[in-house]
MMTF fields as JSON, N, C-alpha, C and O atoms, coordinates in Angstrom:
{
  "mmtfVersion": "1.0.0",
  "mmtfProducer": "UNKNOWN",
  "numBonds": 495,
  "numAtoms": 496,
  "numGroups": 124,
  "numChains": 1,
  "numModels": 1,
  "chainsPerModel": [1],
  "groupsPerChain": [124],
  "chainIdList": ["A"],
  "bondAtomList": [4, 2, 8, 6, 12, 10, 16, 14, 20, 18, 24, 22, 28, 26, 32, 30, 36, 34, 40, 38, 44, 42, 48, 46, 52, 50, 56, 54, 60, 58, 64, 62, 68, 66, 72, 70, 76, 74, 80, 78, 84, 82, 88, 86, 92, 90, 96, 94, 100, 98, 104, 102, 108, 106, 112, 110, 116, 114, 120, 118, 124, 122, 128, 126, 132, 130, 136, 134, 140, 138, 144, 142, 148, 146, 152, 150, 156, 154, 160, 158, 164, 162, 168, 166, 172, 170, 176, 174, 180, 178, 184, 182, 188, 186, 192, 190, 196, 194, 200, 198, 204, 202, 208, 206, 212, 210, 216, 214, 220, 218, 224, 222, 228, 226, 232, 230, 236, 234, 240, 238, 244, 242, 248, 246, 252, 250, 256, 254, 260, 258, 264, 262, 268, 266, 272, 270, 276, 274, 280, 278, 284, 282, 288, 286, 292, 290, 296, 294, 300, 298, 304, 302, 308, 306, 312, 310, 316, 314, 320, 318, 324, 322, 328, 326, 332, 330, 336, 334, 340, 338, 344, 342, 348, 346, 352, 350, 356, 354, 360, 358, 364, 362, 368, 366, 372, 370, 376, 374, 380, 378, 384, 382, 388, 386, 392, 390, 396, 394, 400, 398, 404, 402, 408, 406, 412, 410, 416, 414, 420, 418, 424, 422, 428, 426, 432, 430, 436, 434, 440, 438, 444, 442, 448, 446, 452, 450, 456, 454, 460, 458, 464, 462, 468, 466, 472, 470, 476, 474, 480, 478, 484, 482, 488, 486, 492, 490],
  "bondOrderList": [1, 1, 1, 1, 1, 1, 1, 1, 1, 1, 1, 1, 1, 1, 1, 1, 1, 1, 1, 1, 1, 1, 1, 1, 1, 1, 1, 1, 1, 1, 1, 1, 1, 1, 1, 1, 1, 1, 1, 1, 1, 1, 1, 1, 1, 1, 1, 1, 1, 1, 1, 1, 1, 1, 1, 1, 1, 1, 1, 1, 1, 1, 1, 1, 1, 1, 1, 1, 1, 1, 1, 1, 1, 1, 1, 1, 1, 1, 1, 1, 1, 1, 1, 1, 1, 1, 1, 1, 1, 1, 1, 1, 1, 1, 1, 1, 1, 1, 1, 1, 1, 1, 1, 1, 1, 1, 1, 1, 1, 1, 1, 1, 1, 1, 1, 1, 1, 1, 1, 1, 1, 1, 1],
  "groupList": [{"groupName": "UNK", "atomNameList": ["N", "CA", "C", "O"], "elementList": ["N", "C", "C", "O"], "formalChargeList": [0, 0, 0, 0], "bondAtomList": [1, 0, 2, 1, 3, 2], "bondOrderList": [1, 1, 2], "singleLetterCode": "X", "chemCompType": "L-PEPTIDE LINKING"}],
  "groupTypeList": [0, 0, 0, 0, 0, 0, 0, 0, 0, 0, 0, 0, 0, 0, 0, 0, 0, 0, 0, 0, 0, 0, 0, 0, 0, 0, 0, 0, 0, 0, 0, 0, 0, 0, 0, 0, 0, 0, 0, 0, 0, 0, 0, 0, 0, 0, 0, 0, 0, 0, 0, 0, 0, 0, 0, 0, 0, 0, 0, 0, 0, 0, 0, 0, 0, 0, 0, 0, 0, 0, 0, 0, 0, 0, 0, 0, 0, 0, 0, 0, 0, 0, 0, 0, 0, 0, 0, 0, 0, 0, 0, 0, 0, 0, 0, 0, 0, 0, 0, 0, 0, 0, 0, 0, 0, 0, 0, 0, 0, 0, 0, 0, 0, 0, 0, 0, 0, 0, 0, 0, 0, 0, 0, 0],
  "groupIdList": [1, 2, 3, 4, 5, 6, 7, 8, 9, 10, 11, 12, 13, 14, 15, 16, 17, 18, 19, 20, 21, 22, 23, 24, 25, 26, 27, 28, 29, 30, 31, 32, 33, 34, 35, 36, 37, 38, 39, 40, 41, 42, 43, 44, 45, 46, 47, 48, 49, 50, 51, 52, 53, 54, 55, 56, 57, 58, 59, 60, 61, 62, 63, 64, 65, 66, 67, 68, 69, 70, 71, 72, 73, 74, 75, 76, 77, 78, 79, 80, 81, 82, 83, 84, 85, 86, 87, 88, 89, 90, 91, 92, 93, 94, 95, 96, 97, 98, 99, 100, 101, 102, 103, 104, 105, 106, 107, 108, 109, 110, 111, 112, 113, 114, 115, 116, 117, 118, 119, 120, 121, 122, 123, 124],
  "secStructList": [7, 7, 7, 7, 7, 2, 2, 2, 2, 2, 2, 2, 2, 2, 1, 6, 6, 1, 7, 7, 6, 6, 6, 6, 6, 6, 6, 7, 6, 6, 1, 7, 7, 7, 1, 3, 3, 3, 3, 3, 7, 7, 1, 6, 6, 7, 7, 7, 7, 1, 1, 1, 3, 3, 3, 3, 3, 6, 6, 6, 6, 6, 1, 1, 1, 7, 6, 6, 6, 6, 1, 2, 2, 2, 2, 6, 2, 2, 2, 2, 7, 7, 6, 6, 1, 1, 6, 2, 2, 2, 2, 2, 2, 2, 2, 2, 2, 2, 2, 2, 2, 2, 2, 2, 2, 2, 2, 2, 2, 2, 2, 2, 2, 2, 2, 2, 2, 2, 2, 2, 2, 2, 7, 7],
  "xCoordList": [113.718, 114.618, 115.435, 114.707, 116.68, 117.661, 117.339, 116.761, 118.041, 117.377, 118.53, 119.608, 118.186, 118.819, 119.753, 119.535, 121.18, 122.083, 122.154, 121.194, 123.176, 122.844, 123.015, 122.485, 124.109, 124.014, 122.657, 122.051, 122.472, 120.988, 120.247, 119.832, 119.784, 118.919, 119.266, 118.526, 119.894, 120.191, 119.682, 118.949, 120.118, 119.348, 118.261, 117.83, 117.216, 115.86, 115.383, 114.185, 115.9, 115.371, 114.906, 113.9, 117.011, 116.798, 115.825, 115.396, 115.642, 114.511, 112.953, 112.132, 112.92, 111.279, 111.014, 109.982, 111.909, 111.779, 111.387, 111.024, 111.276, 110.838, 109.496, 108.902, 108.879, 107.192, 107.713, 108.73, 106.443, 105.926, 106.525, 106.158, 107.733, 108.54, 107.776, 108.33, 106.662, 105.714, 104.694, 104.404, 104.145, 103.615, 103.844, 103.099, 105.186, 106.004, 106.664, 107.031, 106.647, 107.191, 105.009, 104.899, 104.45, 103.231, 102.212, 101.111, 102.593, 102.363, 101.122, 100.434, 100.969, 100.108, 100.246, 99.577, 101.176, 101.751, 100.673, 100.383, 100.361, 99.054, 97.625, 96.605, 97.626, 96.402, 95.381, 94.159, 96.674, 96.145, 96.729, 96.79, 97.104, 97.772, 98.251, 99.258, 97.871, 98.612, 98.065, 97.01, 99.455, 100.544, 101.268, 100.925, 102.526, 103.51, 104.859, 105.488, 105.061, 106.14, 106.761, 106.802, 107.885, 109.068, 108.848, 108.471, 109.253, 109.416, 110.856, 111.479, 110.948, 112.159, 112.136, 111.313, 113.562, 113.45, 114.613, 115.76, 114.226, 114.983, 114.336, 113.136, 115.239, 115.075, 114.112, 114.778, 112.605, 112.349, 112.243, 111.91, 112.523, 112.598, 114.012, 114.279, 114.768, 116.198, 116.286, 115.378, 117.862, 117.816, 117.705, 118.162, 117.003, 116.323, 117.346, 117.658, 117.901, 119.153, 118.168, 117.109, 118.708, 117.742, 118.311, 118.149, 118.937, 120.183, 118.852, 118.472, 118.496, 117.212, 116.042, 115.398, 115.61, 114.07, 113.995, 114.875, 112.504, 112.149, 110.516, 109.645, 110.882, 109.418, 108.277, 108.193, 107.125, 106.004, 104.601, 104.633, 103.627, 102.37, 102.025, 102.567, 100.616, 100.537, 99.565, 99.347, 98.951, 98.007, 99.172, 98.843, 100.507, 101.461, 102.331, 103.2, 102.176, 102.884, 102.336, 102.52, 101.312, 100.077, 98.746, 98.242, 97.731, 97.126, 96.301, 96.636, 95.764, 95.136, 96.221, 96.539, 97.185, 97.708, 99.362, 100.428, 99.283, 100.288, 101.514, 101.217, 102.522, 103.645, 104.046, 104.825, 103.222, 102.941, 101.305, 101.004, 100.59, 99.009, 98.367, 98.625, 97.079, 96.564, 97.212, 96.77, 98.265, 98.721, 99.999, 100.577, 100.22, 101.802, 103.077, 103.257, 103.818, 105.027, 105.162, 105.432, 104.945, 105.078, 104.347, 104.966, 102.704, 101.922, 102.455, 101.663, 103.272, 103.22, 104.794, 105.335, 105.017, 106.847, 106.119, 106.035, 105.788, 104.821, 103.948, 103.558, 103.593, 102.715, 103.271, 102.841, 104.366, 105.332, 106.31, 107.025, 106.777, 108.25, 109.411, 109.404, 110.036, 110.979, 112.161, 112.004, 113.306, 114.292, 115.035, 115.407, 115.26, 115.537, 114.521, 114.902, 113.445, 112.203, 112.328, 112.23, 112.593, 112.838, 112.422, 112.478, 112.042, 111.922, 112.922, 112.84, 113.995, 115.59, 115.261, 115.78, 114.717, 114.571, 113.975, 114.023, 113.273, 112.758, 114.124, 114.358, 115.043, 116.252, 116.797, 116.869, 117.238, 117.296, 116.781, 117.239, 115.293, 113.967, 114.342, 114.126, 114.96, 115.06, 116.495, 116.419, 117.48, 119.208, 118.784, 119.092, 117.802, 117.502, 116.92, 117.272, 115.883, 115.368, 116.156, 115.968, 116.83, 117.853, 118.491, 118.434, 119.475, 120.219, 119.534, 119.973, 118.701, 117.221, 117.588, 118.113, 117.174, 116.835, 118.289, 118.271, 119.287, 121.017, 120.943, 121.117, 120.734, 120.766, 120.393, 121.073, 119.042, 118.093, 118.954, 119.286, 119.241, 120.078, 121.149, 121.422, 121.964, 123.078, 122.315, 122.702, 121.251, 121.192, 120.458, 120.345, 120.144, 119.715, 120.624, 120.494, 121.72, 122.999, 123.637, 124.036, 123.599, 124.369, 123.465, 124.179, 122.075, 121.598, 121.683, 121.65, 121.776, 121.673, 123.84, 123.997, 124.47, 125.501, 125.549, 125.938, 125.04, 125.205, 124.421, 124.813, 122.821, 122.136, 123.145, 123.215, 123.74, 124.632, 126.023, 126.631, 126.281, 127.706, 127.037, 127.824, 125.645, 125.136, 124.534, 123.997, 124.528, 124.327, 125.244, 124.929, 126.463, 127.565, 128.005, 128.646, 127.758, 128.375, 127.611, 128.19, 126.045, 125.536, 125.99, 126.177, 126.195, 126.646, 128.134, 128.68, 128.671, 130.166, 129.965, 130.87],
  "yCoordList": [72.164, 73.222, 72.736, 72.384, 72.618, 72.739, 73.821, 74.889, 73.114, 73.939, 74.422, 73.835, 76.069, 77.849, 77.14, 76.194, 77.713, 77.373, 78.669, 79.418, 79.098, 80.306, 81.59, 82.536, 81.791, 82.951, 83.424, 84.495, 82.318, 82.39, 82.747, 83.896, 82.078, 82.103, 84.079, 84.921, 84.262, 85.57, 86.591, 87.554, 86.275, 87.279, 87.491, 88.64, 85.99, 86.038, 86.161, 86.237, 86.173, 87.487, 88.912, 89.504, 89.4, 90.639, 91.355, 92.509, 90.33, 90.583, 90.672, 91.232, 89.631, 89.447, 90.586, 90.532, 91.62, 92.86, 93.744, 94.749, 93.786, 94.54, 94.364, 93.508, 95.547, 95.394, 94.455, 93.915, 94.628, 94.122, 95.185, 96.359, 94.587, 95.864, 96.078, 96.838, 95.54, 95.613, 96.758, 97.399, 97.039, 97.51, 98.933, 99.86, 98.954, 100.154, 101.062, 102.236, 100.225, 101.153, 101.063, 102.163, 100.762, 100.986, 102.15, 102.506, 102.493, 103.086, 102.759, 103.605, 101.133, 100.523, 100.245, 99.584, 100.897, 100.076, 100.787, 101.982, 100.245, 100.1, 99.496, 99.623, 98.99, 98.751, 97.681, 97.556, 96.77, 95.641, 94.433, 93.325, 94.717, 92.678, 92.387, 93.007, 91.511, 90.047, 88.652, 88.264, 87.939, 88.482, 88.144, 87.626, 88.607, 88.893, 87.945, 87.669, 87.616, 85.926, 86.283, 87.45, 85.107, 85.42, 84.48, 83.361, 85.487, 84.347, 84.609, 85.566, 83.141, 83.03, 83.002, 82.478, 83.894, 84.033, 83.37, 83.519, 82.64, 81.954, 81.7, 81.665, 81.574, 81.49, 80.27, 79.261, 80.077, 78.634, 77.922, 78.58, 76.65, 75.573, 75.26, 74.415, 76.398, 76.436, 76.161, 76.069, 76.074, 76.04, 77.28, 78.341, 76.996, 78.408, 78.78, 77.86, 79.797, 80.274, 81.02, 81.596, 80.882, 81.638, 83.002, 83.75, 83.358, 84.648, 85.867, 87.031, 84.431, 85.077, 85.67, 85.894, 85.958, 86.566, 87.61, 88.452, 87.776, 89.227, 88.771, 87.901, 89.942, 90.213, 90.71, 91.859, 89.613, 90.101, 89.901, 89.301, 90.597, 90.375, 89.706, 89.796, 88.512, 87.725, 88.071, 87.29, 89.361, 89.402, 89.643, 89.501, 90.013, 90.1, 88.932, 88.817, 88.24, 86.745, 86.101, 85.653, 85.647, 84.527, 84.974, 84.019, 85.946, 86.434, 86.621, 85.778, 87.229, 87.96, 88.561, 88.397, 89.628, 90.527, 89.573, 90.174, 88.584, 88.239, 87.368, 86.665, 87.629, 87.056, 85.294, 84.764, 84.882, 83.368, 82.99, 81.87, 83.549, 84.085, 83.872, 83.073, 85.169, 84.641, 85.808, 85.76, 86.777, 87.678, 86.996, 87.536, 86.166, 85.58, 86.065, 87.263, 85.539, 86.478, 87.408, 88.408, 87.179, 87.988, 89.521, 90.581, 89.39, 90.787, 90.866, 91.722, 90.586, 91.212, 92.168, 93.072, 91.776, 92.563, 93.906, 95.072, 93.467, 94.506, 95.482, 96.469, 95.503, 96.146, 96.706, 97.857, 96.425, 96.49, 96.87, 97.235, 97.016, 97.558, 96.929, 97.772, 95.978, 96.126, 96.535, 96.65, 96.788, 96.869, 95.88, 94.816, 96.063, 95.704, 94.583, 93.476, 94.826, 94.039, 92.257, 91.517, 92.107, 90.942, 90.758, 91.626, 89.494, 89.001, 89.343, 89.892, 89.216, 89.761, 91.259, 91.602, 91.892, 93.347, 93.711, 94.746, 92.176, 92.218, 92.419, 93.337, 91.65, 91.559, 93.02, 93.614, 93.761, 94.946, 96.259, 97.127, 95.403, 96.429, 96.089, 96.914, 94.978, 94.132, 94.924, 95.291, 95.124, 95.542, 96.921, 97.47, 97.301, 98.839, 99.571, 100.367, 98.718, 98.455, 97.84, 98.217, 97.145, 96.517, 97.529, 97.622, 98.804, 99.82, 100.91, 101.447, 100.929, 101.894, 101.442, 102.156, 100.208, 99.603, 99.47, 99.234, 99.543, 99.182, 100.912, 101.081, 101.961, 103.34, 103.849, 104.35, 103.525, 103.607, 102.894, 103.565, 101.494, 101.653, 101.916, 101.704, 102.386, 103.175, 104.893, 105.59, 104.827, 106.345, 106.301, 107.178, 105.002, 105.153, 104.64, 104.795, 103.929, 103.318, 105.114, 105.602, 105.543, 107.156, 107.554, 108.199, 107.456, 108.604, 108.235, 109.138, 107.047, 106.292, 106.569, 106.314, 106.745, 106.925, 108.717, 109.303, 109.257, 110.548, 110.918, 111.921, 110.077, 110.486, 109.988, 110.582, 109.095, 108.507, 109.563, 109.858, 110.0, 110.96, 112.079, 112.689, 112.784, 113.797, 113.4, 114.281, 112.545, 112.196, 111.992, 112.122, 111.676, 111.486, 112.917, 113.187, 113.655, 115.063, 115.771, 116.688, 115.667, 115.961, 115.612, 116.436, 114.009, 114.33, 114.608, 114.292, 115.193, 115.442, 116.985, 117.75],
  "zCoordList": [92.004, 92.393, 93.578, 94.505, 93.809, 94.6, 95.608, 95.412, 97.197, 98.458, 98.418, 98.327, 98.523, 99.167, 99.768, 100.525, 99.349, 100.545, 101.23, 101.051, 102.03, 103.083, 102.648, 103.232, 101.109, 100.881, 99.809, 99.797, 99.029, 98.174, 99.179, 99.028, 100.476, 101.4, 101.646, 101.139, 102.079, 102.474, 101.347, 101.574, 100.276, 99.155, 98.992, 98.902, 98.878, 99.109, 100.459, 100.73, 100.934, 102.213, 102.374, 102.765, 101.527, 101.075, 100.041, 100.01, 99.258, 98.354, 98.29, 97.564, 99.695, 100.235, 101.279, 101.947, 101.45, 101.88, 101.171, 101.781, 99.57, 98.8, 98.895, 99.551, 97.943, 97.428, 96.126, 95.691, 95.853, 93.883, 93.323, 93.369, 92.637, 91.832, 90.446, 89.651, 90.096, 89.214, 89.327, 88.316, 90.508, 91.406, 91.521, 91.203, 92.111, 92.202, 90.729, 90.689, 89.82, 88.692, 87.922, 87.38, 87.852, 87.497, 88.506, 88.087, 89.434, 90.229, 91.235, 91.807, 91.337, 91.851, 93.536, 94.33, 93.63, 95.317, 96.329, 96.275, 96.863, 98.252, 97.707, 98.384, 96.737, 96.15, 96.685, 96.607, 97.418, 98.048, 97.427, 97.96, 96.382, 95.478, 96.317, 96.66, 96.928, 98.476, 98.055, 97.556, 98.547, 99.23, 98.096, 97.034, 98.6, 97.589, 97.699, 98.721, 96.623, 96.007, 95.58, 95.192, 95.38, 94.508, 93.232, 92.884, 92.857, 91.306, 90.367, 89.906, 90.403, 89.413, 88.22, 87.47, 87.875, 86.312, 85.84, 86.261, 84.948, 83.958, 82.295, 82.023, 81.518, 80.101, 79.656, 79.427, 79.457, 78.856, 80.325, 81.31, 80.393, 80.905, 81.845, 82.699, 81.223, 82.067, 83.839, 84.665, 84.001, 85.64, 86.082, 85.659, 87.037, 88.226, 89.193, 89.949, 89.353, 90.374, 91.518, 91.27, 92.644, 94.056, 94.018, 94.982, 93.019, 92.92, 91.98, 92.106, 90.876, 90.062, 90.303, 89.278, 91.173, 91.98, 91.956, 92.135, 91.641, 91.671, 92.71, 92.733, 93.385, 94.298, 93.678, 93.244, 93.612, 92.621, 93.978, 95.052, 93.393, 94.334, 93.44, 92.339, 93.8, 93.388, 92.256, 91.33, 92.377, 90.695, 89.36, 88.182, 89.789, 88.77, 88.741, 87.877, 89.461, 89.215, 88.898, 87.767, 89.706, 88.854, 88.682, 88.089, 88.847, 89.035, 87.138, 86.306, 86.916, 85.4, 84.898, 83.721, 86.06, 85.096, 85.39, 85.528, 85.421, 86.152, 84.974, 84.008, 85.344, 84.458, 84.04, 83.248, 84.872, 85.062, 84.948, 85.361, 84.598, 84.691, 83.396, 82.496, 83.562, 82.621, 81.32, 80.172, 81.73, 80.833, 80.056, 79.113, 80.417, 80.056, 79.759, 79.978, 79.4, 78.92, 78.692, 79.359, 77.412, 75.911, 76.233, 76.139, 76.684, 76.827, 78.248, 78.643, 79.39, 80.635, 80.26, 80.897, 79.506, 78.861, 78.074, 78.459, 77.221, 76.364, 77.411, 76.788, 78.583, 79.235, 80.026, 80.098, 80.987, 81.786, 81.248, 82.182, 80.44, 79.487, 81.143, 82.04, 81.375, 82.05, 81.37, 80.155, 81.806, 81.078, 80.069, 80.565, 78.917, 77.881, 77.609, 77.227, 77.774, 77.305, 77.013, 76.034, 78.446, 78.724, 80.419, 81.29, 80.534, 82.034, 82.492, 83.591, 82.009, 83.076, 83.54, 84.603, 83.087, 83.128, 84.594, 85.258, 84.875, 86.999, 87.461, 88.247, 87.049, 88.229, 88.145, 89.22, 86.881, 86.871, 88.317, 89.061, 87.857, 89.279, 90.292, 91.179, 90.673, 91.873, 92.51, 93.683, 91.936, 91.954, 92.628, 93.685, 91.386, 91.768, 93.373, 94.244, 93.024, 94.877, 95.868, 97.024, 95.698, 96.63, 97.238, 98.464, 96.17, 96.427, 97.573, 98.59, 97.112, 97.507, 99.212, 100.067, 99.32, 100.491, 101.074, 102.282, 100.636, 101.224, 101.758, 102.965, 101.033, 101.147, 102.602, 103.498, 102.489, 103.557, 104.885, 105.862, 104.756, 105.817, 106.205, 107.387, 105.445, 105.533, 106.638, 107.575, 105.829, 106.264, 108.125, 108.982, 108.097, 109.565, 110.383, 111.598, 109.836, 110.687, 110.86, 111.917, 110.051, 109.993, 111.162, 111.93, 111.71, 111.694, 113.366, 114.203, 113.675, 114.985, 115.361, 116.555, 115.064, 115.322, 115.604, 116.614, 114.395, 115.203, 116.261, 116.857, 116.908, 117.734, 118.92, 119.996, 118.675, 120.094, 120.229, 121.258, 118.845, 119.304, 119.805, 120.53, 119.742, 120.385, 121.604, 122.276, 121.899, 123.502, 124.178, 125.361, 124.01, 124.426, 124.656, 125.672, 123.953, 124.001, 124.691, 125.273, 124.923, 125.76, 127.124, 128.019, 127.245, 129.07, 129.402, 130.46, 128.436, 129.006, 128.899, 129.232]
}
């Protein structure tokens, strides 16, 4: 694999801020699966993009129930239904949570601007 240049680097950042989006749509999140990886998705044997990652804990990445594991492909798609029943269907979970997480800070950049316009208005 080719080394992250700075905006790849920046995504998998943003992404290693997520949980196990496996996790979270199974309704497993606090359970304990640690720690939690990225794994790239690509078709087969294909080239791996740092753009491609999805945040997995490690019993769903490599683990028993895990997508690289002892569940493999084929039954972790089948068990997991991602979207359009394919490994691509993480990046889908991944976009989704991303938004989630862009939202969230939108809403505390909002929420820290109005605590400062009400303090401001307080000392005048």
């Amino acid at each position: 694999m080719t080394r992250a240049k700075a905006a790849e680097r920046y995504h998998m950042d943003r992404v290693a801020q997520l949980g196990c989006v496996v996790c979270k749509r199974a309704g497993q999140v606090g359970l304990g699966y640690n720690p939690l990886e990225i794994h790239h998705i690509a078709t087969g044997s294909g080239k791996r993009s740092h753009f491609s990652v999805a945040r997995l804990c490690y019993e769903h990445h490599r683990g028993h129930l895990g997508i690289n594991g002892g569940m493999g492909l084929q039954r972790f798609i089948r068990l997991y239904r991602p979207p359009g029943d394919t490994e691509y269907g993480l990046l889908v979970w991944v976009n989704e949570d991303l938004a989630e997480l862009d939202l969230r800070d939108v809403r505390r950049d909002k929420g820290i601007l109005l605590a400062d316009a009400l303090k401001r208005i307080a000392r005048d």
